[in-house]
N, C-alpha and C positions, 0 to 999 in steps of 0.2 A: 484789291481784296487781300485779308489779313493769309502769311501763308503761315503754316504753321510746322509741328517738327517730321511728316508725313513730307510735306511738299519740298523741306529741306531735302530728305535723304532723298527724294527723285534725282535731284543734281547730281552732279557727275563730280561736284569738290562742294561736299557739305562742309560747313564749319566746325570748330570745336564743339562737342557739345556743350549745350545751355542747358546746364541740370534744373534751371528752373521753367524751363518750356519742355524739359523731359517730363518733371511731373504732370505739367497738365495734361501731357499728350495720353500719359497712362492712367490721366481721369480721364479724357473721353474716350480709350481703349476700353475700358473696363467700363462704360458706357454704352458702348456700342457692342458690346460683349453680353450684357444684362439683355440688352434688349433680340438678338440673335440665338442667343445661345442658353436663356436664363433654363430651358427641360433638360439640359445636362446635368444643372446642380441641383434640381429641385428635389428638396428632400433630406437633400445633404446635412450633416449632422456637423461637420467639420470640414478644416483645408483638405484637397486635395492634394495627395502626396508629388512631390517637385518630378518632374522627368528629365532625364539627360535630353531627349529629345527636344521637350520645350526651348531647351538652355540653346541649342542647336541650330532652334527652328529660329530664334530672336537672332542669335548673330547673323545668322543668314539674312533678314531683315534689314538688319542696321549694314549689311555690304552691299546693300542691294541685288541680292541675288535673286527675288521673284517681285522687284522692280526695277526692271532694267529698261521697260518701255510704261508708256502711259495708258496706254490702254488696259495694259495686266496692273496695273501700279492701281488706278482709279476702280479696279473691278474688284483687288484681292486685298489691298492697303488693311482696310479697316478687319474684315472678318478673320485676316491670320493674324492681325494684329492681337486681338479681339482674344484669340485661341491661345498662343502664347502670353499674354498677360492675366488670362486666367490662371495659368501653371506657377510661372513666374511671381503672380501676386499670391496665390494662397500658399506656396510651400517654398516655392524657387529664392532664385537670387533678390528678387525684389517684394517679399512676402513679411510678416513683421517683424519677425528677427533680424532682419535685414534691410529694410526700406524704409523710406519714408510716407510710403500708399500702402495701406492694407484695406482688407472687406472685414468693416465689421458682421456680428451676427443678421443685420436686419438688413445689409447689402451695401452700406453707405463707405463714403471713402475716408480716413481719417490718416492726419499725420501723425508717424512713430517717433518717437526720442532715437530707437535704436537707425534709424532710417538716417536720419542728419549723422551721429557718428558714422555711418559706411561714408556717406558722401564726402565726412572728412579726410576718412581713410583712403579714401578712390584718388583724393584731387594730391595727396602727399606721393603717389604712385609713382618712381621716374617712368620719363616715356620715351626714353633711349633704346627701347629691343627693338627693334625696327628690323621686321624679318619679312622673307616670301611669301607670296599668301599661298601654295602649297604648303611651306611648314608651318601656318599658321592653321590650317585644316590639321594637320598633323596634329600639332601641338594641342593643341583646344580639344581632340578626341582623346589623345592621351591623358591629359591634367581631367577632362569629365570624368572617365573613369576610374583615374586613379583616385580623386576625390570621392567619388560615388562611393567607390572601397573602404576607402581610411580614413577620413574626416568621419567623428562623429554627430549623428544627426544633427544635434545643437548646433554644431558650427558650421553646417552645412552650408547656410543660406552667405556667411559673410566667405567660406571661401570658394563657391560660386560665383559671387559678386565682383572678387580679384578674376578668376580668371575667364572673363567677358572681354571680347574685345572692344577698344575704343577706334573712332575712327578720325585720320585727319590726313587732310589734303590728298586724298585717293589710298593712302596707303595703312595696311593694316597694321595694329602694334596690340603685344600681348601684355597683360599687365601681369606683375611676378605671382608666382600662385606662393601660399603662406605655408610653414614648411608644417611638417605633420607634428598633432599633439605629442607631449612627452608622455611614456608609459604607450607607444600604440608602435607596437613590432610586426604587424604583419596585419595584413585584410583581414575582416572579419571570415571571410568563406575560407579563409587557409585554418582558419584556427579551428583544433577540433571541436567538436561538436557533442555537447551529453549528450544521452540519450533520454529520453523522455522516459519521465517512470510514471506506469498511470496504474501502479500497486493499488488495490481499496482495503485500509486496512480500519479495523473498529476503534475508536478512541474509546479509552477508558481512566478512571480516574484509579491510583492505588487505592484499594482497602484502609480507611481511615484508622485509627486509634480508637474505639470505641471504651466506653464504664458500663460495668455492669450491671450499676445499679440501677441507668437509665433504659440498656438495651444487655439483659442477660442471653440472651437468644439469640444463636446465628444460626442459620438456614442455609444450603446448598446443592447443585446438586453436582452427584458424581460424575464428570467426563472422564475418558482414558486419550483425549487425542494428544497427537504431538506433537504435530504443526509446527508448533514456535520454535522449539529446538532446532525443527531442521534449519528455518527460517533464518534463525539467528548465526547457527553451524557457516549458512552460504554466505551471511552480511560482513564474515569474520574471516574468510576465507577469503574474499574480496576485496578485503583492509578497510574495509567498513562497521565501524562501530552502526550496529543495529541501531532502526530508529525504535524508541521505550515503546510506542505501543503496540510494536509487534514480539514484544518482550512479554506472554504471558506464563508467572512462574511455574502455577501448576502443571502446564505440557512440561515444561521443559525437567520440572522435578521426575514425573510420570516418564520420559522417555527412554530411564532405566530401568534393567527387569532388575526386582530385587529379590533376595528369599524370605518373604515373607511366611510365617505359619499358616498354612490353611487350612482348612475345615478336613474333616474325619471320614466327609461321604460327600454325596450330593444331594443327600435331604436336606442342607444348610449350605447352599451357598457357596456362601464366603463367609471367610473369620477376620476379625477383628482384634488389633495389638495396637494398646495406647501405653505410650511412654510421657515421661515428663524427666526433660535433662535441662540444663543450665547452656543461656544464650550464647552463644561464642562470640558477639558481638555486641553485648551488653550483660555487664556482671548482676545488675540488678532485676534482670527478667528471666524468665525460663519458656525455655520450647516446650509445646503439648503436640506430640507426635502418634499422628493417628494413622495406622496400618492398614490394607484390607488385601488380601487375599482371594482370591476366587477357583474353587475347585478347576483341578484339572481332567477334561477329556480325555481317555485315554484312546491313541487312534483306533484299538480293535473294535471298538465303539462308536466313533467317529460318523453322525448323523450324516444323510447322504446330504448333497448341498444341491439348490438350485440356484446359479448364477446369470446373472444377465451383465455382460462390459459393455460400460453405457460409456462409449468414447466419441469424444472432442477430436472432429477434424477439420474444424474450422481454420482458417488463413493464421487466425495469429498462433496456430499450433505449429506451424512450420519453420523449427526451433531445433536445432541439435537438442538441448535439454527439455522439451517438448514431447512431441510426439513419437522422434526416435527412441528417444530412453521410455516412452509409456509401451512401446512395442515390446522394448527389453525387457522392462519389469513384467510385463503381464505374461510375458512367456514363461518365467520363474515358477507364477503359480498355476497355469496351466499343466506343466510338467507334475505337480502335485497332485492332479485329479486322477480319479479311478472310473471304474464302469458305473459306478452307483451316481456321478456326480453329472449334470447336466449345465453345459457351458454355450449360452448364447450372446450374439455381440448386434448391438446398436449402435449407430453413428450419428453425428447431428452437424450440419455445418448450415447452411441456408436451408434446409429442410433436414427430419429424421429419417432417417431407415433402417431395415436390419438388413444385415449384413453377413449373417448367421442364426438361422434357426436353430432353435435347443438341439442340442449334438452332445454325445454320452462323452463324456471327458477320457476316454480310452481310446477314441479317433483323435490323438494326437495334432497328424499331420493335418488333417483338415481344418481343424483350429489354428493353427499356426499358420497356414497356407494362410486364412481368412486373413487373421491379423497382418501379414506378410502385405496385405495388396491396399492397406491403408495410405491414403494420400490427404491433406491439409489443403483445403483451398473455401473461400465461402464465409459466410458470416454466420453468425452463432445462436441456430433457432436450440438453446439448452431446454427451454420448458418443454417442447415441442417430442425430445428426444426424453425427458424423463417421463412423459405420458406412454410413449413406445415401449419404454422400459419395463415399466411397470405394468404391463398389459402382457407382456411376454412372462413376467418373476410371474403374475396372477393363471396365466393360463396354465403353465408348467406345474404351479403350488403343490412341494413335498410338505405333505401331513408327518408330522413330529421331525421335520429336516430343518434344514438353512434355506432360508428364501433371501438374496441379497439381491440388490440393485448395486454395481460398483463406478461409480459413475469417477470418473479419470478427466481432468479439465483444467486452463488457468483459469479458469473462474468468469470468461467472460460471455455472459450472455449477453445477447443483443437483438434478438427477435422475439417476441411474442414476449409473455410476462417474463420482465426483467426486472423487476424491483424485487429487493429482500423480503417485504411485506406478502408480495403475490405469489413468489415461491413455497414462502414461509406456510403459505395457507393451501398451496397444493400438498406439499410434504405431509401436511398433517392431517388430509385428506385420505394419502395414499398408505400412511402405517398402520389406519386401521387393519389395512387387508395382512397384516402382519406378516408384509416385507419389509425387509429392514435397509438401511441405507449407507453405506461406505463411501466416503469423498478422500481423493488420493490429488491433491496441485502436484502444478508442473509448471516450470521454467519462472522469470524474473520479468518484470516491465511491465506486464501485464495480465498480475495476480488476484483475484479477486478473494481474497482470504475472507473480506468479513460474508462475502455471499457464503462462501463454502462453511464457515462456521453457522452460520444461519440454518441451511436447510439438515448438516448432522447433526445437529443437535437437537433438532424438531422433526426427524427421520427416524430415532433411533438406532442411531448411525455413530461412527466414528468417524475421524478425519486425519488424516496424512500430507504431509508433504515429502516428496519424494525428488531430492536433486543431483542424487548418485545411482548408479545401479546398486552400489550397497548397501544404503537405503530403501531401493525396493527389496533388496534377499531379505534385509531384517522385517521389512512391515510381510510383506506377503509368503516368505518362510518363515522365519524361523520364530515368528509369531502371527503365524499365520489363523491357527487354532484362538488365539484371544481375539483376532482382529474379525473372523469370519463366524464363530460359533458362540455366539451370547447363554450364558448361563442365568443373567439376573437380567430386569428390563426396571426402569422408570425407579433409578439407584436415587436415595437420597438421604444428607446427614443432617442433623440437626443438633448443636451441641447448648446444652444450658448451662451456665457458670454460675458458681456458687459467691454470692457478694462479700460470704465469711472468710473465703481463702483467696479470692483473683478481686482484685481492684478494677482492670483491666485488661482490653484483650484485642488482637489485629486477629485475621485471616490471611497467609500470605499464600495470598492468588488467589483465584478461582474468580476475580470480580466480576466477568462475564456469566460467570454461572450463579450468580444468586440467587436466589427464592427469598417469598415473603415468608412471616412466620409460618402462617397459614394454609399456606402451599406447601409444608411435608403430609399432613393426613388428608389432602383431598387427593386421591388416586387419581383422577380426571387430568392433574399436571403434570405434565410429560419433564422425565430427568433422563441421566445418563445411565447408559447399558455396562454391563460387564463382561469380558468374555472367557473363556474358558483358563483358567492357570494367571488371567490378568491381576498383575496389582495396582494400588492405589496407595496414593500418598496424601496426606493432608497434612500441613502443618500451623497452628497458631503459637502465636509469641503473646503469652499472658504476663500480666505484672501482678505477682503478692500482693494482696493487701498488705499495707504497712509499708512497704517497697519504694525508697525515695528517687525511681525509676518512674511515679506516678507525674500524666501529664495531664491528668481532670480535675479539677476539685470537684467534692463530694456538694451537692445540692446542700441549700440553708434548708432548706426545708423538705429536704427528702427522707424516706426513710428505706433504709436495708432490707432485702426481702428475706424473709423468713417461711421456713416450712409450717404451715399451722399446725399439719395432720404430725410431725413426726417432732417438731420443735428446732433439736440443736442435734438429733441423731446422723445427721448429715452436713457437721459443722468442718468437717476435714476433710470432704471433698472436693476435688478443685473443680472438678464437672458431673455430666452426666450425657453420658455422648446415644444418642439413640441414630439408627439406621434403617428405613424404613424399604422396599422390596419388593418386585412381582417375577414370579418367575416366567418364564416365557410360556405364551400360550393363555395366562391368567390375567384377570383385571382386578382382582382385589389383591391388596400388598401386604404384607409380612413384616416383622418388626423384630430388630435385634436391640437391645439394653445393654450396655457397658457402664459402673460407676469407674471415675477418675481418680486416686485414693494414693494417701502417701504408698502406699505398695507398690505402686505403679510409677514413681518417680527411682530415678540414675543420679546418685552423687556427683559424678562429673562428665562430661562429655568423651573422654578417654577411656570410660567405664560402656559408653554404647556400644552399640555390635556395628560393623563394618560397614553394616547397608543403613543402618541409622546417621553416621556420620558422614558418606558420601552424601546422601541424598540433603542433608543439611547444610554444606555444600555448596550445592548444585542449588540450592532456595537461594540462597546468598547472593551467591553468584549474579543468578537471574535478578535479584532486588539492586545488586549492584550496577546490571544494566538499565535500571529502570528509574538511578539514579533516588530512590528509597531515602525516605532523611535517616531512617534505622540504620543504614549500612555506609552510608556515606561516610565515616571517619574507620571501616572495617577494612582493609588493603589488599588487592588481590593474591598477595603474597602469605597472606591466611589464609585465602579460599583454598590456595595451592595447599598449602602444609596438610592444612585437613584433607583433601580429596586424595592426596598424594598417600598418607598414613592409610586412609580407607579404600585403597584401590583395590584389595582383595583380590578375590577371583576374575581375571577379567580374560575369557576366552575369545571375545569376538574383536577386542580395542576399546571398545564405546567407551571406556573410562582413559584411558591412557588419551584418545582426541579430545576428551571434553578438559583435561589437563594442557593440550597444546590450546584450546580455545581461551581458558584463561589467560592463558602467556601471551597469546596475539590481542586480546582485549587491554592487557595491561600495557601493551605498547600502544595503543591507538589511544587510548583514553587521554588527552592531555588534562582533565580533571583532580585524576586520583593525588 
């Protein structure tokens, strides 16, 4: 009877191996294997990944270690055979990067190219180590794991292959294992480790170069948050150049206070200051610099407020910059309430709760006790806690007060409605009852910014990010009044340009906040709030007509728009900025008119006021991280000069860090 390489290793002095009675034996292992064992793969989409064990279990095999009598040999031969040549054949030492036997997709056996090179490689091998088979157990556990460690995947299977032992005349020998790829210093588990960033941040395109004769009409509406600055503040500070589309300019213009003019009362608002100065970054266009203002509250007036802290305790808040520093900052504004003010707190982590019932903000310590006893654990029911929320802002409802929800979060919801879409549409469920909505992020890795911009902005709401305690004195002090007390609601700009005087025209920023034409007279679309003393910056970069700064050509067949009703009476204006309005409490809106007119134009940039050229700046700037073709040849080392000349009054810093954030972006940038 035929013996084959099974009946060989029974013997007590098997011969050399016969690589060509190896392969068949690992056809009929892998045969015998199909037919045993085929509900372990079923299914399978792919190899099974290699095991040191497998590797282990074969040597063991080929010494005879669980054939050492005939009866275990004839009972276990074929199914551990069987077991190991599954491992071995799909990923291991004998698998196609390595063998000459692999399993194609439909099961069958075929010969590899790469298979015949090892077998070259195997037979050039000397076979002089001739060592004990104690250090040969040694050695073989050693070289498995250190291989396991430092060979990369790829090379896996051929330096597995070397260090297999071969067998002859009873004794074991170890073949040389291949010395480690170049470029590989240490196991992968020694080497540290990023950290996973699962940031959701909104993609956006910049505001294009628009002509005005095809689209005279830009549409917007007013936000005041400031998000990005801070965002950018922490990416800079970390020696990380921010990634662009968490670069949006108008926060980060917006997240200084300027001194803008405001209005005379609070019959009006806010006032309105349009300037028109010459580009710092291109001699042949001009900035249209649009102001707005918003009356100040004055505290002896100070509406009483109804608050509810809608806080995130869920697992991933348990963060030094997390939920300790939301402890910190919310104690800041606590200490600011009086008897008139009402302070209740909600939590959400796997389910919502309160935590504190409405408590007159002059019971200090029992709000701060409450907040004191918060702990992080749980997953993230956030819908769940802004229905709590707003069921507490609704029952408590101060007539002619503040009704906020202030809801504190990294942004990650994970129970119940989690999509932007399902929020979106609770949110704007819940502002009818004319509670308004404050979002304040916390910590890094696991930010949900484009959620949190979603729901304040369809809240009627503002948004924060808060990564310092100084950060939170400035959002929840020392504008605390613009952030908590809204003077206008559902703010919107609409600017038209005249084709006689502006060729063309950009919006820098606000791309997130667009509106259709359409969308400034229908009251029913919700824009941005303002709050008490709050200012607002807008800025566009227009090109003169005539201006060889033009990057459209004028249509063959187009023509100029013209005024019918007034002719060429409006031939020297460069716009006509309108700003439409409701004041809180109201659903039909108010409308402010500005003309745009050589009178309103600055001879030189040097000639603007202090807070015109920082904030000018500070656009720059932000276009410069957003990598802007406009500013790409402008050099940080202007953005300084200018910020530097317009530092003016600067009581708290914020301008003297936004000068050191330059200076650290101008090192990082290998670009500029």
């Amino acid at each position: 009877m035929a013996r084959d390489e099974f009946d060989i290793l029974r013997g007590a002095q098997p011969p050399r191996p016969d690589e060509a009675a190896r392969e068949r034996t690992l056809v009929a292992a892998m045969e015998a294997f199909d037919e045993n064992s085929s509900a372990a793969t079923q299914g399978s989409s792919g190899p099974v990944r290699h095991s040191t064990r497998a590797t282990r279990l074969w040597s063991r095999i080929m010494d005879r270690k669980f054939l050492s009598t005939p009866a275990i040999a004839s009972v276990l031969a074929l199914p551990i055979a069987g077991y190991a040549a599954y491992y071995l054949l799909a990923e291991g030492p004998l698998s196609r990067g390595g063998s000459s036997v692999f399993v194609d997709g439909g099961g069958r056996t075929q010969a590899g190219k790469a298979g015949e090179r090892e077998r070259q490689e195997t037979a050039e091998i000397p076979r002089d180590l001739t060592v004990s088979e104690p250090a040969v157990e040694q050695r073989a556990a050693e070289e498995s794991s250190t291989l396991d460690a430092v060979v990369p995947q790829a090379s896996a299977p051929m330096a597995q292959t070397r260090a297999l032992r071969d067998v002859e005349g009873g004794a074991a020998k170890l073949s040389a294992a291949p010395p480690a790829p170049a470029g590989i210093v240490a196991p992968p588990d020694m080497l540290p480790q990023a950290e996973e960033n699962r940031d959701r941040i909104e993609a956006f395109d910049t505001n294009p170069v628009k002509s005005v004769q095809e689209n005279p009409v830009s549409t917007f509406s007013i936000d005041v948050d400031t998000t990005s600055y801070s965002f950018v503040r922490a990416s800079l500070k970390n020696g990380i150049l921010p990634q662009a589309d968490t670069v949006r300019v108008e926060e980060m213009v917006n997240y200084f206070p300027y001194d803008w003019k405001g209005p005379e009362s609070a019959d009006v608002p806010f006032n309105s200051t349009v300037s028109v100065m010459p580009t710092p970054w291109n001699e042949h266009t001009k900035l249209m610099h649009v102001a707005i203002k918003g009356y100040d509250v004055q505290p002896a007036v100070r509406p009483a407020s109804n608050l509810v802290f809608l806080i995130d305790t869920s697992g991933s808040m348990n963060q030094p910059d997390k939920l300790p520093l939301l402890k910190s900052a919310f104690r800041l504004l606590v200490e600011r309430m009086t008897e008139k003010d009402t302070i209740s707190i909600v939590t959400y982590a796997g389910s919502a709760g309160t935590v504190l019932e409405p408590t007159k903000g002059s019971e200090k310590s029992k709000i701060l006790a409450a907040l004191d006893r918060l702990d992080a654990g749980g997953s993230t029911a956030g819908e769940a806690g802004l229905r709590e929320a707003y069921r507490l802002a609704s029952e408590n409802f101060v007539e002619g007060g503040v009704n906020r929800v202030l809801l504190a979060t990294d942004g990650d919801f994970n129970v119940g409605q989690t999509s932007d879409e399902d929020l979106k549409r609770l949110i704007e469920d819940k502002r009818q009852s004319d509670v308004f909505l404050s979002v304040f992020g916390f910590g890094r890795g696991n930010y949900n910014d484009q959620m949190m911009q979603t729901i304040a902005q369809n809240g009627n709401g503002t948004a924060a990010y808060i990564d310092t305690l100084a950060e939170a004195e400035k959002t929840l002090v020392q504008e605390a009044s613009s952030t908590l007390f809204p003077i206008a609601k559902d703010v919107k700009i609409q600017v038209e340009f005249n084709p006689a005087a502006v060729a063309e025209y950009r919006l820098i920023g606000y791309e997130t906040r667009a509106l259709a034409r359409e969308d400034f007279n229908n009251d029913r679309v919700d824009a941005g709030d303002i709050g008490s003393g709050h200012s607002v910056t807008a800025i566009y970069e227009i090109t003169p007509a005539g201006s060889p700064a033009r990057m459209i050509d004028d249509l063959r067949y187009g023509e100029a728009a013209t005024d019918n009703a007034t002719g060429i009476a409006h031939g020297e204006e460069y716009a006509f900025v309108k700003i439409r309005y409701k004041l809180p409490g109201e659903d039909i809106s108010k409308l402010i008119e500005t003309p745009v007119t050589p009178a309103n134009e600055i001879a030189s940039l040097a000639q603007a006021s202090t807070d015109q050229r920082f904030s000018v700046a500070v656009a720059a700037f932000g276009q410069k991280l957003r990598n802007t073709d406009q500013t790409a040849g402008f050099g940080y080392d202007r953005i300084t000069e200018i910020a530097t000349a317009a530092r003016g009054a600067d009581p708290f810093g914020y301008r003297a860090e936004f000068l050191q954030l330059v200076r650290l972006a101008s090192a990082l940038d290998t670009k500029r």
